[in-house]
N, C-alpha and C positions, 0 to 999 in steps of 0.2 A: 148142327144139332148134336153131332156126338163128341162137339170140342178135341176133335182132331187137328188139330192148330199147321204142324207139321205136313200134312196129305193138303191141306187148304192151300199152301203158301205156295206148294207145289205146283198145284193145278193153276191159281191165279198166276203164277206165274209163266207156265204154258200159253195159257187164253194170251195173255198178253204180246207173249214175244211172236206170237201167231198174227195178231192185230196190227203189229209192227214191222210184219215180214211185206214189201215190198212188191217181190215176184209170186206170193202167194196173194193177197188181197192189194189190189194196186188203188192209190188214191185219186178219183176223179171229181169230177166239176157236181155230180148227181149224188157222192157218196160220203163225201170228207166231211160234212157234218155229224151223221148219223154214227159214223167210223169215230169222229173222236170224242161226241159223245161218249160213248159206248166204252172206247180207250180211257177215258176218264174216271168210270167208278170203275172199272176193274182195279188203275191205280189207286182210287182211294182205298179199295179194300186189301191192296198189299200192302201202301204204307202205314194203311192202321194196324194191320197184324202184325210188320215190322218192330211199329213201337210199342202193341202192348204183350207182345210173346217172348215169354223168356227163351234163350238166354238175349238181355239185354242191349248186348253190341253191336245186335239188328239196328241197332237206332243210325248207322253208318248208311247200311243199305237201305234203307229209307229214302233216305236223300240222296240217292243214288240213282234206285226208282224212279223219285220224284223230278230230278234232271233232267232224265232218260226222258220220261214220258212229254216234259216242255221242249225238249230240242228236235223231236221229231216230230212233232205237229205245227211247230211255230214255221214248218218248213210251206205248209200249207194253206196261209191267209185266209182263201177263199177270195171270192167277188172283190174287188174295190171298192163296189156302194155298198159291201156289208163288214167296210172294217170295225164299222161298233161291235159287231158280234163277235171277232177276233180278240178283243178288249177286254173284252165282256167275259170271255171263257177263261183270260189267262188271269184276271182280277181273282175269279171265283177258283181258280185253281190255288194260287198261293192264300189264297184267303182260307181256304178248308185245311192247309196243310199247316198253314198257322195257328188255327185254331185246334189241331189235332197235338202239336206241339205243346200245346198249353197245355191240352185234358191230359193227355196221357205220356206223360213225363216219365216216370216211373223212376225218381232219384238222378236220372242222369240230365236233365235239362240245362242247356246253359242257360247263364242268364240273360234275358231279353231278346232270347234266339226268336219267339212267335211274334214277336212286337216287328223284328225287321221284316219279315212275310209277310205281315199285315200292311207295313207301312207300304211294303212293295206295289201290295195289292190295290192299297188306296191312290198309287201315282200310276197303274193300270186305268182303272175308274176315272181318274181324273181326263186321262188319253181319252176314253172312252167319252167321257161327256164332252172333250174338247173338241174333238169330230163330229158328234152329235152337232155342234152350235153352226160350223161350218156349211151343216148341209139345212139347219133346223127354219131359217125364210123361205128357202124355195122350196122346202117341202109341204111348209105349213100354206102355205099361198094357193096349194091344190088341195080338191075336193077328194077323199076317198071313197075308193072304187066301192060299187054295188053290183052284186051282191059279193061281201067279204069273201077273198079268196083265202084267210084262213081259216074261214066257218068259226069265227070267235072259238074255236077250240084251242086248249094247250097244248102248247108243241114239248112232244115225249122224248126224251133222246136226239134231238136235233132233229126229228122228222117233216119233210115236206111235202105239207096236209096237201097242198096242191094239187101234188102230180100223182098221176093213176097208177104207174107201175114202181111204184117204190123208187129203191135205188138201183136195181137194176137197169133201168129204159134210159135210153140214151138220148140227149136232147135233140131236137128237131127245130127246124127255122119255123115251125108250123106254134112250136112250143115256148119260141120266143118273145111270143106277146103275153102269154100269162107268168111268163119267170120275171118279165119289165114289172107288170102288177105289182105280184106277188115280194116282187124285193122293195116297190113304194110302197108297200101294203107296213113291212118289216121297217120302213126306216119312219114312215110316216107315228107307228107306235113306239118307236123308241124315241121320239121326239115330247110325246109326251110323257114319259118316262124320269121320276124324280131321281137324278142323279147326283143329285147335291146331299140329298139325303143317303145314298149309298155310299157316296164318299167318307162323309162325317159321321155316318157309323162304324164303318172299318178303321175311321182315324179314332173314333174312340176305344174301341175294343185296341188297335197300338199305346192309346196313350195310357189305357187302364196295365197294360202290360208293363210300362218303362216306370211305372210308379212303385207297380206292386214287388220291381226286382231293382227298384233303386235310383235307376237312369234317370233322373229328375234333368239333366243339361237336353236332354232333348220335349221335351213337353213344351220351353216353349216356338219351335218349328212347327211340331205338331198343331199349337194353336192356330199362327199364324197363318197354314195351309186351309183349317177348315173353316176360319175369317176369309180368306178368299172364296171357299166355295160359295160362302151364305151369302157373299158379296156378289158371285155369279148370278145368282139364282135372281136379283133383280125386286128380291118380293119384300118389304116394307118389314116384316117376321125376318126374314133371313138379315134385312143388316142389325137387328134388334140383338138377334141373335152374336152377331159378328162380334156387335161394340161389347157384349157379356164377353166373350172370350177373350178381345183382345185387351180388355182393361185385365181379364187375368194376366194375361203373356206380360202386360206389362209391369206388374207385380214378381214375375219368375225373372224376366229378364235379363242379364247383365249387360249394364249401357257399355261395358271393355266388348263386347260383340255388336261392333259396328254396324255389321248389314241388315242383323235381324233387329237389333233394338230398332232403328231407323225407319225397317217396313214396318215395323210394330207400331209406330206411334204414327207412323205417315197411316196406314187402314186405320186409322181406331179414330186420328179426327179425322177421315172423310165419312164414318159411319156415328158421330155424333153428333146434336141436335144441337141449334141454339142454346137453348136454354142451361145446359151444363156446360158450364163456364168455366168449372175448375179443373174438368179432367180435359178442355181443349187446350186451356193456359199452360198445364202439365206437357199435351202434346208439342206444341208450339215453341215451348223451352227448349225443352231439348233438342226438337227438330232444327232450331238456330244457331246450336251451338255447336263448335265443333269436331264435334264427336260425332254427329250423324255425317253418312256419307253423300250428302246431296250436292246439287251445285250452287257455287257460291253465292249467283242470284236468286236460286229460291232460300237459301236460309236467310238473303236479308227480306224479302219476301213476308219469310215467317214472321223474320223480329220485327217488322212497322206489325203485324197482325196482331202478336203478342203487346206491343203497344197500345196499341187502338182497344184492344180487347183490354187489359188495364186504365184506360179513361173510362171508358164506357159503362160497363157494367155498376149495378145498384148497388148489390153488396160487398162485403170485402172475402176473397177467395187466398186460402192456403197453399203452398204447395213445395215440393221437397227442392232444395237447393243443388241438389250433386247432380255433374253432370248437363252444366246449362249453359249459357251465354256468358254468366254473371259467376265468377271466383272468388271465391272468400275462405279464408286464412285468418285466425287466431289465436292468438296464445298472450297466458303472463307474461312480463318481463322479466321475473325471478321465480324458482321454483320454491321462494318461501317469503312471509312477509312475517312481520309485526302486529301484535294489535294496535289498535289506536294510530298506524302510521296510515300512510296514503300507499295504495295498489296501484299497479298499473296494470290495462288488458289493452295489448294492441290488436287493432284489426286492420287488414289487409284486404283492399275488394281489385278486381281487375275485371275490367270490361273487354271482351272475347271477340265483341262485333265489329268487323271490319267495316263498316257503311253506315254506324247510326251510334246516337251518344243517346246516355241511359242518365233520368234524372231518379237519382233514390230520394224520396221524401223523410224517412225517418230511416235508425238503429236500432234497433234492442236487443237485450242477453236475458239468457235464463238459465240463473246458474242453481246449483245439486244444491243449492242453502237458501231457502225461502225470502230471508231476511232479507237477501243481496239483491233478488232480482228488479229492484226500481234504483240500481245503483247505473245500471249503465243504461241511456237513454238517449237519444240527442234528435230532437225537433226540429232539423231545417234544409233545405234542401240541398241537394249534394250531386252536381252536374261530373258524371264522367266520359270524358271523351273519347275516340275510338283507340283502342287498343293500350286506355291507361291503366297505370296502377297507382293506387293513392293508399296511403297508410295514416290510420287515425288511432291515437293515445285517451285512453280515458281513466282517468285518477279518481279514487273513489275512496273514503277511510274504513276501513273495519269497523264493525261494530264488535262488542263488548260478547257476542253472544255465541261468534267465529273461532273465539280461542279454545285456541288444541284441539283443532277440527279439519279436513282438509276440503277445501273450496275448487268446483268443478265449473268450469264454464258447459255446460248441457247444450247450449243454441244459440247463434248470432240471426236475427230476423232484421230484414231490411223491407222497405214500403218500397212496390214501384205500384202508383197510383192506387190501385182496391187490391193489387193482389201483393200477397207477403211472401216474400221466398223464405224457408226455413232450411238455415247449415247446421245439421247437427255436426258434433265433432267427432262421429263414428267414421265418418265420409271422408274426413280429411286426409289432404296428404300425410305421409311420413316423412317429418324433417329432422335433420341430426342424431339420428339412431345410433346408440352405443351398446355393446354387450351387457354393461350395469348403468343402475341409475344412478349411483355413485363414483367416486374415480375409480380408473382403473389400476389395477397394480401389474406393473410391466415388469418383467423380469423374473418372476418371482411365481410358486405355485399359491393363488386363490381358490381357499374352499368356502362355502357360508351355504346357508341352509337358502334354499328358492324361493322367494318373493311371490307373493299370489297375483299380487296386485302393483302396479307396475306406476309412477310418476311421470306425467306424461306433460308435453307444455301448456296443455290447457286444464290444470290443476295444481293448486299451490298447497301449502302446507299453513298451517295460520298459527304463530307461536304467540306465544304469551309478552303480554307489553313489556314494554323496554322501561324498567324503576329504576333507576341508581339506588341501589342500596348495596350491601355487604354485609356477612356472618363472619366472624373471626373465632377460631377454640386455640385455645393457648397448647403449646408442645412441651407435655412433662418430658420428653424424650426419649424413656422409661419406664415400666410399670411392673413393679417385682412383686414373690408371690406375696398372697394375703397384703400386699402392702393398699396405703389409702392416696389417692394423689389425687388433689386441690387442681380443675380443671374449671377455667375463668373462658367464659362464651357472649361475645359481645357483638353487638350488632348497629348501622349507622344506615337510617333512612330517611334520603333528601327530599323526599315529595309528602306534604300531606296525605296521610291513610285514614280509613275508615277505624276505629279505635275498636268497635264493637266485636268483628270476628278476626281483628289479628291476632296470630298466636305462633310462637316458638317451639316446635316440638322436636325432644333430646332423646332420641334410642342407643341402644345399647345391643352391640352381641349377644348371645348365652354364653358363653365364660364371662360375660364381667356385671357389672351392677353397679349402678348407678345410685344417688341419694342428696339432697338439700344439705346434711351434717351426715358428719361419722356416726351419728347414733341412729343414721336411716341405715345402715348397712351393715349394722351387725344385729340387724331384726331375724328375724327366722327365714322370711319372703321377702329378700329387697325387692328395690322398683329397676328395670329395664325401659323405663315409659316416662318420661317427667313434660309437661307442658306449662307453656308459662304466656299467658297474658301481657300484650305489650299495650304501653301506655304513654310511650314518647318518641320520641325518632332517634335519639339514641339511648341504650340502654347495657349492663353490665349483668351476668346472670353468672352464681360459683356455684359448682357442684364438687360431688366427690366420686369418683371411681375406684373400683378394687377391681382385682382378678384373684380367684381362688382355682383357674386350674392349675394341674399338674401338668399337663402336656402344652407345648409351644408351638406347635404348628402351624396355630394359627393366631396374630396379634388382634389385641383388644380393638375396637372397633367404634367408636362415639358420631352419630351423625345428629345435623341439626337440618329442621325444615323447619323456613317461615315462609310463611302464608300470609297473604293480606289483600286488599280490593283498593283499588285506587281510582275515583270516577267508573266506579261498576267495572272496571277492567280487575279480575284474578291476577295476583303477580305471586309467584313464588321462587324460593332461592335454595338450593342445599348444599351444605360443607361437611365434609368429611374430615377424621382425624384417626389414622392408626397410629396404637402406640404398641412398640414392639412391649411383648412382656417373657420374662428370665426369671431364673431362681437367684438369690442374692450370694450363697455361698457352697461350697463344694467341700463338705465335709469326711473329714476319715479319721481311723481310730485306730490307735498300737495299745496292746495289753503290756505291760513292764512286771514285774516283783518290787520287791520295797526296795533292791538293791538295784531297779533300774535294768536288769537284766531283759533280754524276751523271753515272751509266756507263749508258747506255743499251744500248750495244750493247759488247761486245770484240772489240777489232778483232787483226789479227795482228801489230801492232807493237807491243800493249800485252803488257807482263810482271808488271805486280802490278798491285792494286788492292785496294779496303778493302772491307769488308762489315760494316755495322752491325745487330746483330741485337736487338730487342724481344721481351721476355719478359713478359707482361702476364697478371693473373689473372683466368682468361675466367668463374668465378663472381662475379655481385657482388651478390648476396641477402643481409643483413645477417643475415637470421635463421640461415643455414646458411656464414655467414664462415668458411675459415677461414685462419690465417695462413700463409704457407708461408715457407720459407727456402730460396735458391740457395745451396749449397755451393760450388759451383765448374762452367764449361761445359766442354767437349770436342768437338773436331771430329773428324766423320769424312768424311776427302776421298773425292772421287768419282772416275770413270776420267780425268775430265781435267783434275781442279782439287786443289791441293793447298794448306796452309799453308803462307805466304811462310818465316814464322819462326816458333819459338815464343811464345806467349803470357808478359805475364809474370805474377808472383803472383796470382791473383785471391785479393780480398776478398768473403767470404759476406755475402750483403745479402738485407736482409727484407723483404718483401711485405705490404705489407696491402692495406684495400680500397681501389682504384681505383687501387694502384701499379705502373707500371711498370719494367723494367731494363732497359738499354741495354749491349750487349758489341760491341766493334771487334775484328774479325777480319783479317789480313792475308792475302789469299790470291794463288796464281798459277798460271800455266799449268804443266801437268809438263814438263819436259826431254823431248824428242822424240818428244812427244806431237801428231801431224798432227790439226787442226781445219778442214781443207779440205773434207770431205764434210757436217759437219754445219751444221745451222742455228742452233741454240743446244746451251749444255754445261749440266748439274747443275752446281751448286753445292754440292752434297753433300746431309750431315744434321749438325743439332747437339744434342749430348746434351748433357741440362741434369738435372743433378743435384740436388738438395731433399731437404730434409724437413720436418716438420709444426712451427713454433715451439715449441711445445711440449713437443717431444720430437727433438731434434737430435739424438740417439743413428740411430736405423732413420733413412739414408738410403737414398732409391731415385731411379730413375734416367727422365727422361721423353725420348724421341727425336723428332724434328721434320724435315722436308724445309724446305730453303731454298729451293725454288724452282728455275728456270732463269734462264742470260744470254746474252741473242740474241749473235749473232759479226755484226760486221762483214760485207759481203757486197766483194772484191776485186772484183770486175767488176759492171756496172752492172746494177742489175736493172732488168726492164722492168714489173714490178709490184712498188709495196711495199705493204705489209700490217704494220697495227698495231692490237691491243686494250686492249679496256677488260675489266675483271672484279671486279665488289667481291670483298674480302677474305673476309668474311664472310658464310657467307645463315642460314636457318632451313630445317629439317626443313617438308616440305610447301607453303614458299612460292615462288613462280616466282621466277625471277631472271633478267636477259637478259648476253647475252653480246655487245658491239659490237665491230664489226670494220672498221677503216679502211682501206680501198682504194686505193691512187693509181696512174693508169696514168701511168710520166714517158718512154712514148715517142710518136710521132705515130703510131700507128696504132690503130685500134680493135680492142679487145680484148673477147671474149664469155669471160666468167667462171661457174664454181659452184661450190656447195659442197657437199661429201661428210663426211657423218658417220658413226661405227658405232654400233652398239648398246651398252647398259651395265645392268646392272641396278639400279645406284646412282639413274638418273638417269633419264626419261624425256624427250623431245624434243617440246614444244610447239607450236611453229615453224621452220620451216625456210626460208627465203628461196630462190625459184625461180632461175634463171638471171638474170642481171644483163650488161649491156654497159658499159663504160670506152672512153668519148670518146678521144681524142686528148687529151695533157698533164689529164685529167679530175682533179684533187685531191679527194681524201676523200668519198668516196662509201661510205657508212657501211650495213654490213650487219648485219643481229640477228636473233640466235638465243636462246629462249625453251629452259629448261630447268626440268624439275618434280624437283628433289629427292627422291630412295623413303627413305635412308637416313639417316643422320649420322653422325658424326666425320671422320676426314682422310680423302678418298673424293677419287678421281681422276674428272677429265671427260674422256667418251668424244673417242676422236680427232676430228681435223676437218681438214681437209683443203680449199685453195683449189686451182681445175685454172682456167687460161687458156687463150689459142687459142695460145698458142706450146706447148702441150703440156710445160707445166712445172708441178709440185705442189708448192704452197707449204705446209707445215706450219703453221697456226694458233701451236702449242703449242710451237712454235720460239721464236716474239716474246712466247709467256704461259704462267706457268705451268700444266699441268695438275692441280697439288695445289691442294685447297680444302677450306677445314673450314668444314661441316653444322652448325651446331646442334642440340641436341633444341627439336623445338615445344614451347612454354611452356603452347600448350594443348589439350596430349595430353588431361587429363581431361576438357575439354570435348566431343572428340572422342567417346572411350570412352561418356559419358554419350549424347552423339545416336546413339549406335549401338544402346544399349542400351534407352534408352526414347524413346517417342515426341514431337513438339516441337510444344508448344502456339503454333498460329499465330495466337493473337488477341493475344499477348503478344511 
């Protein structure tokens, strides 16, 4: 009452170890009942205060307690004719201390700790009724005594209502005619006593435990135990009951546990009835096969019953194939077919029964594709004899409706007389297991992304019918910029086709475009899409391709898909054609004087000057040559530079490999055109006109920047600035950029340099602040650039700052255009990217 928990635990504990003292209270023949009643709730009421009083780790002492108190009473039986009652106490002991484990847990409970106390308790009980049976004819066969010598009262505390002086009075031979009674009095009501029902409560209260904390591999023992009791009990209900459970057990079961699957189906058909035929034929199966652990003459036994029960019976009965008499095994012969060809599924049966040969009446499959399932069939009867194996082939065509589908065999069902054994293919063996369903790569590290779904023998893959035909695209070899090339796509199909929905479809990358003529492609929106209707079994289809990017990284790209039906079978074909694409020439440009001199700088006195331009063919791969022809150049002037005069006639000159062309340009400043703000002017662009030697009809047209030309500076500068820049780099390789410095006045000069960003380019290096002595000459600065793209690609600004607070523009004195080439070893790249790099090599 005053939840003093502590002074409780105390005292109980005192009372007890008093109860259990020996030389203080001694145990006799008059007293050992009442004593360990008595001893008994005192330990319930320590072991519950154990588990529900903090601190926690009482839950040790508990079952410590709970030891104590079974080891020092089990010392003391009692009577022989009353070892029900011994039974009976130690059932109800671990039963209350399992059920106390469940209630009050308090976070620390193991799991299915109260389920084994329970179960304990129920293999008590079971002692307990099994004794009972022993004594339960000769007892039942006498009249009980009158008048009751327990006076139909309940007995409190193990008290014996009997005897006049309690437990004090000492037995007498006077007193051994009514302790005779009085113990037939106790065995006679423990005979009628439902102890089957005590059992299969405490096994359920274990099996609600093993469920609720997971332990499902013992539920079905649990069944099978309290199918025995309702078996004991003899009563019409109790085996009703039995065959409910063990039809579960045999649903939990697994037949790989020989002894309990075994009692499990040997009780379940002796507690069912005629008239269910399907769940005996289930038992029966299995009990003949061998996997159950019987003797060899009851499973042949079984199999003439399982026989006979198959003639007999009216209607026709289901039942699951794994684990029987009867073995069956199949699979495709290949794990892919054809439309339109013939399949093969072999099956495999093996008779298991030593002592009797099995006639099967029929086959059949039922496979994951609706269409299939009246493909495999076979009507006749099929004698095997003891301990054969026979193997059967059945050939069957796809249908039209299977392609690009994948085809699962679901079930092989076999007739023995009314009943059907059904093999799914979940049950089957595993045969020829390999780490991939692919080959394996030995040697060598495999990565690939994890498969969800796994190809297995009794599934194939169903591909698309086998057409002789062929797609052909012709190889321009080359595809240069803006240029147009004449791309010829033919095609040759040996079988009659349906005319209606055959059709040819011609894609296209985004860098290129496609078109019927040249005048489809220089539309605003060309076509990337062209389709074309076929109308004979061979046919010749031209198109036109252009490429207008700039960058090369990746080549043009033309694929064809035909389509078509042939007796309702879908056939389709795809070809592919990359064609590399390159700029045609690599242009550059020297400024001269009329005297042919170099022009370094234009100053504002000068009014014409020359410009000599090189036209050079920047491929020079013998295997991929090809010839070009310049028609004629054209310039287009910029804002402040224009053509002195015109040009006169040009002559068309032909290119091969390793040739150059040379054109003289006259240019000059425009008429009131002020070049005082700036530092250098454009030179413009020049358009160079070509076409393929070959074919000098389709010209096209390729455009170029000339560069920049520094100006003259009127007034003295106090810093000059001059670079270096090769002409040429490659795609991904660094290149530097040098910058000539000179300070030509006496003072010292603190210089930097300021770049922006670019995507083209990223920035390696950048040289910190730098100081210019007095008169200091050529004090050389480098900047490290990483190339991201290729073709004619601009370098990010640059920018010199001095302490006079003046900004020199770099790209004043140099040009900004510069032409990337593509890396020559882009596949090497691709390949380290893809797979891994042997480093002993």
């Amino acid at each position: 009452m005053t939840r003093n928990f502590e002074d409780a635990i105390t005292f109980y504990k005192h009372c007890f170890s008093k109860l259990v003292m020996a030389d203080l209270i001694p145990i006799t023949a008059t007293n050992y009942t009442e004593l360990r009643e008595f001893s008994s709730l005192v330990n319930y009421k320590l072991v519950k205060l154990y588990l529900t009083v903090p601190p926690y780790f009482q839950r040790d002492f508990a079952l410590k307690q709970f030891h104590r108190h079974i080891d020092y009473f089990s010392r003391f039986k009692g009577a022989p004719e009353l070892g029900f009652e011994y039974y009976a106490w130690l059932a109800e002991q671990y039963r209350n201390y399992g059920e106390l484990l469940g209630e009050y847990h308090n976070g620390l409970r193991v799991n299915s700790q109260p389920a084994f106390f329970l179960l304990k308790a129920a293999n008590f009980e079971r002692r307990r009724a099994e004794f009972v049976r022993q004594i339960r004819a000769q007892v039942l066969a006498q009249i009980y005594p009158k008048p009751d010598p327990l006076q139909n009262e309940q007995i409190f505390l193990g008290e014996r209502v009997w005897r006049q002086n309690g437990i004090r009075s000492e037995l007498t031979e006077a007193d051994s005619q009514n302790e005779m009674i009085a113990t037939f009095s106790l065995q006679f009501k423990e005979c009628h006593f439902d102890h089957c029902l005590e059992v299969t409560r405490t096994l359920h209260k274990a099996n609600t435990e093993f469920t609720n904390c997971g332990y499902m591999k013992f539920r079905p023992q649990l069944l099978v135990t309290m199918a025995e009791e309702y078996i004991k009990s003899g009563e019409p209900e109790g085996r009703t009951r039995a065959a409910t459970l063990l039809q579960k057990c045999s649903e939990l079961v697994n037949p790989t546990w020989p002894l309990l699957a075994t009692k499990c189906y040997s009780l379940l058909r002796e507690c069912l009835s005629h008239n269910e035929a399907e769940k005996r034929a289930r038992c029966l199966f299995f009990l003949a096969s061998p996997f159950s652990k019987l003797e060899q003459n009851e499973k042949d036994s079984f199999t003439e019953d399982f026989l006979n029960l198959s003639s007999t019976i009216s209607e026709k009965i289901s039942i699951d194939g794994q684990h029987g008499f009867i073995k069956c095994y199949f699979k495709f012969s290949k794990p892919a077919f054809h439309a339109a060809s013939k399949m093969t599924l072999n099956v495999e049966l093996t008779n298991l029964c030593l002592n009797s040969s099995i006639t099967i009446d029929s086959i059949d499959a039922k496979f994951s594709q609706s269409c299939a399932n009246e493909s495999v069939f076979i009507k006749e009867e099929i004698s095997l004899s003891l301990g054969e194996k026979r193997s059967f082939s059945f050939d069957f065509v796809i249908p039209a409706s299977l392609t690009a589908k994948n085809l699962v065999v679901e079930e092989i069902s076999i007739d023995v007389g009314k009943v059907t054994i059904q093999f799914d293919r979940s049950g089957l063996e595993r045969r020829g297991l390999t780490p991939f369903d692919s080959d394996v790569v030995r040697d060598a590290l495999c990565m690939r992304v994890a498969e969800h779904a796994k190809n297995t023998s009794q599934s194939c893959k169903i591909l698309q019918r086998i057409t002789p035909m062929s797609v052909t695209i012709s190889d321009p070899v080359k595809i240069l910029t803006n240029e147009m090339v004449k791309i010829e796509v033919s095609l040759n199909i040996e079988e009659e086709f349906s005319k209606e929905d055959a059709k040819l479809t011609l894609q296209c990358n985004k860098e290129s475009s496609i078109g019927l003529s040249k005048g489809d492609l220089q539309v605003k929106d060309p076509n990337q899409h062209l389709v074309f209707n076929l109308k004979s079994n061979s046919e010749k289809f031209t198109i036109w391709m252009k490429n207008e990017t700039t960058t090369f990284t990746e080549p043009s790209l033309l694929v064809a898909s035909l389509a078509l039906s042939v007796d309702d079978y879908v056939c389709a074909l795809r070809a592919e054609r990359k064609i590399p694409a390159a700029i045609p020439f690599k242009v550059s440009a020297k400024c001269l004087t009329n005297q042919f001199m170099p022009v370094l700088a234009l100053s504002s006195a000068s009014e014409s000057f020359l410009v000599v331009v090189s036209a050079e063919l920047l491929e020079k791969d013998e295997r991929v040559h090809i010839p070009l022809r310049i028609n004629r150049i054209e310039y287009e002037e910029g804002a402040s530079i224009c053509q002195f005069y015109e040009s006169l006639e040009q002559e068309p000159v032909s290119l091969n490999l390793g040739d150059c062309a040379q054109f003289v340009i006259p240019l000059s400043k425009k008429i009131g055109t002020s070049l005082s703000n700036l530092m250098s002017v454009e030179l413009g662009r020049l358009k160079v006109f070509w076409s393929r030697e070959e074919n000098t009809a389709d010209e096209f047209c390729f455009s170029a920047s000339l560069g920049t030309l520094q100006l003259a500076k009127d007034k003295e500068e106090q810093v000059a600035v001059a670079a270096k820049l090769p002409e040429v780099c490659q795609q991904w390789e660094p290149f530097d950029l040098e910058i000539q410095v000179s300070n030509v006045t006496a003072e010292l000069k603190r210089c930097s340099l300021e770049v922006e960003t670019s995507s083209d380019f990223q920035i390696l290096s950048l040289p910190a602040s730098f100081s210019l002595l007095p008169s200091e000459r050529c004090h050389v600065a480098t900047v490290s650039y990483f190339p991201v793209n290729c073709g004619e690609l601009l370098l990010p600004k640059l920018a010199l700052k001095h302490s006079g607070d003046e900004t020199i523009a770099i790209h004043s004195v140099i040009s900004r255009s510069l032409l990337v080439r593509p890396n020559q070893r882009l596949s090497d790249f691709a390949r380290l990217k893809a797979y891994p790099v042997n480093c002993d090599t």
